[in-house]
The first five atom37 places (N, CA, C, CB, O) and aatype in JSON, in Angstrom:
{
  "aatype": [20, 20, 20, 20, 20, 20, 20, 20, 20, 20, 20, 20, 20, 20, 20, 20, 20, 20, 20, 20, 20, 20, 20, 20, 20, 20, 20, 20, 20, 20, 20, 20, 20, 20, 20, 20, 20, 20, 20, 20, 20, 20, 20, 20, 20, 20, 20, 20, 20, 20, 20, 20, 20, 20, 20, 20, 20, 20, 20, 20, 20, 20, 20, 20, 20, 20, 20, 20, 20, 20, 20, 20, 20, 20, 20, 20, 20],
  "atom_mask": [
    [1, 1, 1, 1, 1],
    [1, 1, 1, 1, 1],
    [1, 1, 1, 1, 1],
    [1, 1, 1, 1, 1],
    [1, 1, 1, 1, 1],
    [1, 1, 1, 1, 1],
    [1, 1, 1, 1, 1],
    [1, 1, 1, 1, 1],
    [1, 1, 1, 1, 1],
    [1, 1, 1, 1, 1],
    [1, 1, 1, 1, 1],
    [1, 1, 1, 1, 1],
    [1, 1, 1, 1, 1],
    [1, 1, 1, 1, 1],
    [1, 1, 1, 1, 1],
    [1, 1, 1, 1, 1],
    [1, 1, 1, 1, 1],
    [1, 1, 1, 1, 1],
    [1, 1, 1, 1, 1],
    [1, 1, 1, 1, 1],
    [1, 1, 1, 1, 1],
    [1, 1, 1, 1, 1],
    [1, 1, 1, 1, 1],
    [1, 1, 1, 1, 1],
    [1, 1, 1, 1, 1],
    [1, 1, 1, 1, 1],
    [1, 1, 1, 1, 1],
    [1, 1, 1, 1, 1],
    [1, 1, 1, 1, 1],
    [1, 1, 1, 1, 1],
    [1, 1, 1, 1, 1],
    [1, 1, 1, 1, 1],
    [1, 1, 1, 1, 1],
    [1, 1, 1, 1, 1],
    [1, 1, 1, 1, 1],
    [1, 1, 1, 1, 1],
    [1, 1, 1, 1, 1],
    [1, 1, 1, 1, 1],
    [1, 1, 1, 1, 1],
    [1, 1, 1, 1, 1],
    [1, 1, 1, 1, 1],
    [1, 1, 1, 1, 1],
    [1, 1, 1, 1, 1],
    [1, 1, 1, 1, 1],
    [1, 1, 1, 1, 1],
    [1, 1, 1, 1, 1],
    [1, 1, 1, 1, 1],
    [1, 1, 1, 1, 1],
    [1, 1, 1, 1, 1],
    [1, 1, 1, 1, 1],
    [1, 1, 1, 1, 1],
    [1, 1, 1, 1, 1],
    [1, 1, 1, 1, 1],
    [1, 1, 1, 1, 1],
    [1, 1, 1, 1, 1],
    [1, 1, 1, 1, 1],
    [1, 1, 1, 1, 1],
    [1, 1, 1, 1, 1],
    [1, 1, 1, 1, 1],
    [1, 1, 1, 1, 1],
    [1, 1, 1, 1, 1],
    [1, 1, 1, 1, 1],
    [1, 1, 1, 1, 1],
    [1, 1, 1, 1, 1],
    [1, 1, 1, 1, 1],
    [1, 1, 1, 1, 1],
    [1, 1, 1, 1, 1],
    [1, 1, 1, 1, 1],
    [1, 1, 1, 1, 1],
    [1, 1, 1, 1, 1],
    [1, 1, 1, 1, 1],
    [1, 1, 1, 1, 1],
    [1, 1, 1, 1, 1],
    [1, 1, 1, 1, 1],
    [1, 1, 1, 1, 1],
    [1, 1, 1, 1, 1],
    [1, 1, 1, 1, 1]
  ],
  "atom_positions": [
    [[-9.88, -86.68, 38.65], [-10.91, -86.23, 37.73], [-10.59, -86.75, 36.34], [-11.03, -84.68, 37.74], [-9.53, -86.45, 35.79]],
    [[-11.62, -87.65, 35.68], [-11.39, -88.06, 34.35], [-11.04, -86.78, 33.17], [-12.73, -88.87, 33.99], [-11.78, -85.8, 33.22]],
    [[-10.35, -86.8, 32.5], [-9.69, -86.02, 31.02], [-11.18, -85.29, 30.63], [-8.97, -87.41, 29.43], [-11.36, -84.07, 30.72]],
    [[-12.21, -86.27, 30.17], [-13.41, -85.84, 29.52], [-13.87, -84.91, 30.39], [-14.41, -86.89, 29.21], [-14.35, -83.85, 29.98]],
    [[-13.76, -85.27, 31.95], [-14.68, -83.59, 32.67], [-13.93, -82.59, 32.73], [-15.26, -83.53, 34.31], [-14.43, -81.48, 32.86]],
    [[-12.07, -82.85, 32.63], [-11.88, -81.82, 32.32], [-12.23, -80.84, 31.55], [-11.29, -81.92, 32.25], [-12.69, -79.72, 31.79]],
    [[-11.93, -81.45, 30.47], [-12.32, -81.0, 28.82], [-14.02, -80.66, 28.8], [-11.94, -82.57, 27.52], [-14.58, -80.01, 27.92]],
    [[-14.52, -81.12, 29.69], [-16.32, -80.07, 29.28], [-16.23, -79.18, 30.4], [-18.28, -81.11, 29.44], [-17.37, -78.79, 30.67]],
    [[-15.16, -78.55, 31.36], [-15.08, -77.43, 32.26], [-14.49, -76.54, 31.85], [-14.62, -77.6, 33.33], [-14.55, -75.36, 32.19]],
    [[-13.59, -77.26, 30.72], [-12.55, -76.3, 29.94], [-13.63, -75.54, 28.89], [-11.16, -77.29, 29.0], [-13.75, -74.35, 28.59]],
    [[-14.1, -76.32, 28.62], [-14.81, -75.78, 27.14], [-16.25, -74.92, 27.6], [-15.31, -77.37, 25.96], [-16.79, -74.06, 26.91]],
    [[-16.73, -75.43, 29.03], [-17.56, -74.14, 29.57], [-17.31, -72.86, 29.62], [-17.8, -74.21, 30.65], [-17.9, -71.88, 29.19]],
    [[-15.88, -73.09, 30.47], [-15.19, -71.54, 30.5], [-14.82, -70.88, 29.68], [-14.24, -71.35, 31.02], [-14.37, -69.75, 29.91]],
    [[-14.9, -71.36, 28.54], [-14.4, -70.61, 27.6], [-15.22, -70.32, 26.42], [-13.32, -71.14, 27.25], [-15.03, -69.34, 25.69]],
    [[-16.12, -71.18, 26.26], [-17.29, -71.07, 25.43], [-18.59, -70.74, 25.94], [-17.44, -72.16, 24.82], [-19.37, -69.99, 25.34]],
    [[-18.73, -71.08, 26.6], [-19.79, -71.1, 27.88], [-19.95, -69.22, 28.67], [-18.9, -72.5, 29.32], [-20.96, -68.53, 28.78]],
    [[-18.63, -68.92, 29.05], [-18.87, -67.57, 30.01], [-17.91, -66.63, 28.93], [-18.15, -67.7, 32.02], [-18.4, -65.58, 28.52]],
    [[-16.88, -66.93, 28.59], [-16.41, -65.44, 27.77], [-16.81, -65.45, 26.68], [-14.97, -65.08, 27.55], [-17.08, -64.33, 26.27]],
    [[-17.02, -66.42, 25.85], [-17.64, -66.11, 24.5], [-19.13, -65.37, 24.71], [-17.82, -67.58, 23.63], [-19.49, -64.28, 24.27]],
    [[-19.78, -66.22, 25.44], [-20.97, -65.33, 26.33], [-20.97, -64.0, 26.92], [-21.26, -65.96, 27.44], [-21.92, -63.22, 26.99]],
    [[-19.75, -63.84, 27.35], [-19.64, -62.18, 28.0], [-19.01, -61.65, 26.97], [-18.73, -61.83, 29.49], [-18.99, -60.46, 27.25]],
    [[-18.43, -61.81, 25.86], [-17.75, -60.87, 25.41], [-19.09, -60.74, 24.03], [-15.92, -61.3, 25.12], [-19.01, -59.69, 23.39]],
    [[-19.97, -61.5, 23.69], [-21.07, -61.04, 22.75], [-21.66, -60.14, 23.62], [-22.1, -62.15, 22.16], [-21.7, -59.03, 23.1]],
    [[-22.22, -60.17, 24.96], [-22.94, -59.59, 25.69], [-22.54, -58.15, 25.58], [-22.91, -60.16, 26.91], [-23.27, -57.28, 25.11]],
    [[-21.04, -57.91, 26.16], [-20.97, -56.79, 26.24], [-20.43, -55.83, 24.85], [-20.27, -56.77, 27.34], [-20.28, -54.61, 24.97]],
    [[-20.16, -56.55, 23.58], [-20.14, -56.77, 22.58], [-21.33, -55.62, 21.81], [-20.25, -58.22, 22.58], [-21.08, -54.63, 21.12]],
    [[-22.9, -56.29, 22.3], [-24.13, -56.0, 22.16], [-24.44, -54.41, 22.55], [-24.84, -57.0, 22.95], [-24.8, -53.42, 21.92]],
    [[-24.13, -54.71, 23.89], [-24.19, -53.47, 24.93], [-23.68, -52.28, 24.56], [-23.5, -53.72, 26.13], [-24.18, -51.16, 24.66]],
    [[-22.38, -52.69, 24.01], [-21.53, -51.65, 23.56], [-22.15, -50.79, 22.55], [-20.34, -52.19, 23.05], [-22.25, -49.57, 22.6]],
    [[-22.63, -51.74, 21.46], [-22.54, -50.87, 20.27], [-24.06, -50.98, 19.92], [-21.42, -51.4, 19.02], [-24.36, -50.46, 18.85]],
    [[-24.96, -51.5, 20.57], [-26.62, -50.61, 20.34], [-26.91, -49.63, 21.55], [-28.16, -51.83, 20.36], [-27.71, -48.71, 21.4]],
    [[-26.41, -49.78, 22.47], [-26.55, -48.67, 23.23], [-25.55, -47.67, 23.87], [-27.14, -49.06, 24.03], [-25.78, -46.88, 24.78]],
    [[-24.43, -47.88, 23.22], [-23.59, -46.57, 23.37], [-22.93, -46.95, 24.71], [-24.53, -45.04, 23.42], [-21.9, -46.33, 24.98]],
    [[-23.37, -47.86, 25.57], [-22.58, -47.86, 27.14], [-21.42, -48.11, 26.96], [-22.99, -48.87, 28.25], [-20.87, -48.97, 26.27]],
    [[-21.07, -47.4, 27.54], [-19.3, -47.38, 28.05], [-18.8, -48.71, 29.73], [-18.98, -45.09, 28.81], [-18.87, -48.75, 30.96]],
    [[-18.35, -49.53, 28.53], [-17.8, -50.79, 29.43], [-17.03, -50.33, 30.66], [-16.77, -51.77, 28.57], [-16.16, -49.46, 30.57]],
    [[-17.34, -50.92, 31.78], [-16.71, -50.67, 32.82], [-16.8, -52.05, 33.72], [-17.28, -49.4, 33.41], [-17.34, -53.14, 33.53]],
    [[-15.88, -51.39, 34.96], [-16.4, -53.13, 35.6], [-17.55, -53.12, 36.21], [-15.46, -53.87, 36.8], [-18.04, -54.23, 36.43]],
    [[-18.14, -52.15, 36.56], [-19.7, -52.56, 36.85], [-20.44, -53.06, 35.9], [-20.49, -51.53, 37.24], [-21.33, -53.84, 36.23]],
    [[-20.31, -52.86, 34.97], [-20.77, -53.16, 33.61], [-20.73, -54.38, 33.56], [-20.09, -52.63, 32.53], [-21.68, -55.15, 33.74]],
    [[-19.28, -54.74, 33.24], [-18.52, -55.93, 32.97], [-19.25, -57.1, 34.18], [-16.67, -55.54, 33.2], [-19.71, -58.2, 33.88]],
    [[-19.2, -56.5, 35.63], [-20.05, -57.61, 36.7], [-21.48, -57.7, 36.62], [-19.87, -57.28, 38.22], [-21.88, -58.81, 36.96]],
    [[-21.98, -57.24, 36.44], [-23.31, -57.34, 35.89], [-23.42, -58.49, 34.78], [-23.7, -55.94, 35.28], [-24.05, -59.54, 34.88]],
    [[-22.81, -58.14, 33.95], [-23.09, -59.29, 32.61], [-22.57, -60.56, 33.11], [-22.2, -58.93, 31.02], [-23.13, -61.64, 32.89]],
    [[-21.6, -60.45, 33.72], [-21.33, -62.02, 34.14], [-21.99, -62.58, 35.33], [-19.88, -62.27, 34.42], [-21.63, -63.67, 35.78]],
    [[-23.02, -61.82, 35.89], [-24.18, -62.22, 36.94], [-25.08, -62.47, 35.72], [-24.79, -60.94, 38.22], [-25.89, -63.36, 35.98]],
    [[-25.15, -62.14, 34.9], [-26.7, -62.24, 33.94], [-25.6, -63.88, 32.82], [-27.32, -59.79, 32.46], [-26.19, -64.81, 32.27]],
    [[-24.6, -63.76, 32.84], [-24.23, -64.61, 31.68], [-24.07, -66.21, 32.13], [-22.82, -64.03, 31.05], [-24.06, -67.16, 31.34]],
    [[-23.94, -66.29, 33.85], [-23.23, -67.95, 34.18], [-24.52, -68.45, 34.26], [-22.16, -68.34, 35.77], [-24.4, -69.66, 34.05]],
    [[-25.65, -68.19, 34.44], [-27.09, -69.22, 34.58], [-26.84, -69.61, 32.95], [-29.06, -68.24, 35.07], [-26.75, -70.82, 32.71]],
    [[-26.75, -68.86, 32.03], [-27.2, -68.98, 30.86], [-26.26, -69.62, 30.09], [-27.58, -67.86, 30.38], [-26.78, -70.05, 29.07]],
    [[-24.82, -69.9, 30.18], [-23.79, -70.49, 30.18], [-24.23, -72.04, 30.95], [-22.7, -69.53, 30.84], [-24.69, -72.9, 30.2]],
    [[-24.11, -72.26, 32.02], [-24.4, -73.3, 32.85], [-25.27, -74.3, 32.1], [-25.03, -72.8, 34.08], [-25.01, -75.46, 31.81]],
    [[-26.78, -73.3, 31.74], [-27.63, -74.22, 30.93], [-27.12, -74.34, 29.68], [-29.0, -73.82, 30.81], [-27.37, -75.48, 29.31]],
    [[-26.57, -73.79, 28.91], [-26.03, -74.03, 27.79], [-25.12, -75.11, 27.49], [-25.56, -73.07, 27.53], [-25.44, -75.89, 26.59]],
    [[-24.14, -75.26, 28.05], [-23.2, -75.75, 28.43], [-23.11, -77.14, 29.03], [-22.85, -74.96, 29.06], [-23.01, -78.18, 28.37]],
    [[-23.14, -77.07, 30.06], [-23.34, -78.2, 30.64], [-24.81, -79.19, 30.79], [-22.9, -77.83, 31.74], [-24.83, -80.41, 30.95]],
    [[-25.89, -78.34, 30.68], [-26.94, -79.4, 30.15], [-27.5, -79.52, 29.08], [-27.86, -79.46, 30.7], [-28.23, -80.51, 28.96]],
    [[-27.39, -78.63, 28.0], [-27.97, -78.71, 26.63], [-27.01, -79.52, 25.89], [-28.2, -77.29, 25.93], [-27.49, -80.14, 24.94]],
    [[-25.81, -79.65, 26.1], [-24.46, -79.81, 25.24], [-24.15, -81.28, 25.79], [-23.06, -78.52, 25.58], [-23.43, -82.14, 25.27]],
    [[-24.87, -81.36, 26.96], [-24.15, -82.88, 27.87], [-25.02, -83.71, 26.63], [-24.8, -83.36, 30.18], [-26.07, -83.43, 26.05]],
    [[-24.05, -84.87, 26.51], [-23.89, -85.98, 25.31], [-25.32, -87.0, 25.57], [-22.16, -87.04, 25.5], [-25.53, -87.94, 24.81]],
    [[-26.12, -86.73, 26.54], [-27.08, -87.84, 26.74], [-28.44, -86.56, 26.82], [-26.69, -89.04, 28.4], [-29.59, -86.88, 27.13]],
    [[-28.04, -85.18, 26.49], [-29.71, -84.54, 26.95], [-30.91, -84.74, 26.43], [-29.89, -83.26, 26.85], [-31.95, -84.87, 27.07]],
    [[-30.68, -84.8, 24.57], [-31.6, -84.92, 23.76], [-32.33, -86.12, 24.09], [-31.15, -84.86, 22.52], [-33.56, -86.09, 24.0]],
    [[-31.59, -87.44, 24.57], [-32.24, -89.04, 24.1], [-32.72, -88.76, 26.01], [-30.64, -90.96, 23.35], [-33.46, -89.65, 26.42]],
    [[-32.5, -88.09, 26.67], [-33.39, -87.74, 28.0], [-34.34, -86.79, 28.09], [-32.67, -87.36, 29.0], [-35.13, -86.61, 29.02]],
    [[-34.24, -86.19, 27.1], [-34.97, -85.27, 27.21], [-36.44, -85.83, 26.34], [-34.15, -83.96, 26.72], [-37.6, -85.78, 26.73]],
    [[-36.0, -86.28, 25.27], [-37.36, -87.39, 24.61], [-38.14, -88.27, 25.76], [-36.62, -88.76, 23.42], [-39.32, -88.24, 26.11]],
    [[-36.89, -89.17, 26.29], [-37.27, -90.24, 27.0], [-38.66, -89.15, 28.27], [-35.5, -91.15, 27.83], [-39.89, -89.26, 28.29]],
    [[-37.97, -88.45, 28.92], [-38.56, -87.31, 29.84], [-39.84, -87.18, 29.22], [-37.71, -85.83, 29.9], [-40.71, -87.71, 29.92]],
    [[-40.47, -86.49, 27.75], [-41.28, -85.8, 27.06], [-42.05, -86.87, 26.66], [-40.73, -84.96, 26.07], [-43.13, -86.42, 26.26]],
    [[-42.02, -88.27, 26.55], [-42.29, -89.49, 25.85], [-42.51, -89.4, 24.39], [-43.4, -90.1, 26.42], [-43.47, -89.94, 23.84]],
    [[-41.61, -88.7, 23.77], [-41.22, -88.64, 22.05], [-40.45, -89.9, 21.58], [-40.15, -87.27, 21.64], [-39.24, -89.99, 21.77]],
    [[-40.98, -90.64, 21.13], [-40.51, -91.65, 20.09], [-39.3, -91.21, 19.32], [-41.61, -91.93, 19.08], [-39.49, -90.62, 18.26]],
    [[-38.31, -91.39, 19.66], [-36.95, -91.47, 18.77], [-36.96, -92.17, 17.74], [-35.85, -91.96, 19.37], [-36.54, -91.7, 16.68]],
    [[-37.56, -93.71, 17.85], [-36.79, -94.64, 16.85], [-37.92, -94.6, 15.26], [-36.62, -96.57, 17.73], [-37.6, -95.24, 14.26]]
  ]
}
């Protein structure tokens, strides 16, 4: 496995799902009073890896924007 996919699996997991779960439950905590638990805790990380995933690995991947134009037919240049 090339260095670079390491380094964007590394930086999913860690930016991607706990920075993501720990705002989540972060949120949870303190506008609605819930008391963190691991049901709690599994829940948010069923609601947090779709949203991580897209974040992460396709919004962040180095070619989305100039595909995502190309896709939309928006004139870049």
């Amino acid at each position: 496995m090339k260095t670079r996919t390491k380094f964007r699996i590394l930086e999913f997991i860690i930016f991607g799902l706990i920075s993501n779960l720990a705002d989540n439950l972060l949120s949870l905590h303190f506008l609605t009073d819930q008391i963190i638990n691991p049901r709690v805790v599994l829940g948010a990380v069923v609601i947090v890896i779709p949203f991580a995933i897209l974040e992460e690995l396709i919004v962040d991947h180095p070619d989305f924007w100039h595909k995502f134009c190309k896709f939309c037919k928006i004139n870049t240049e």
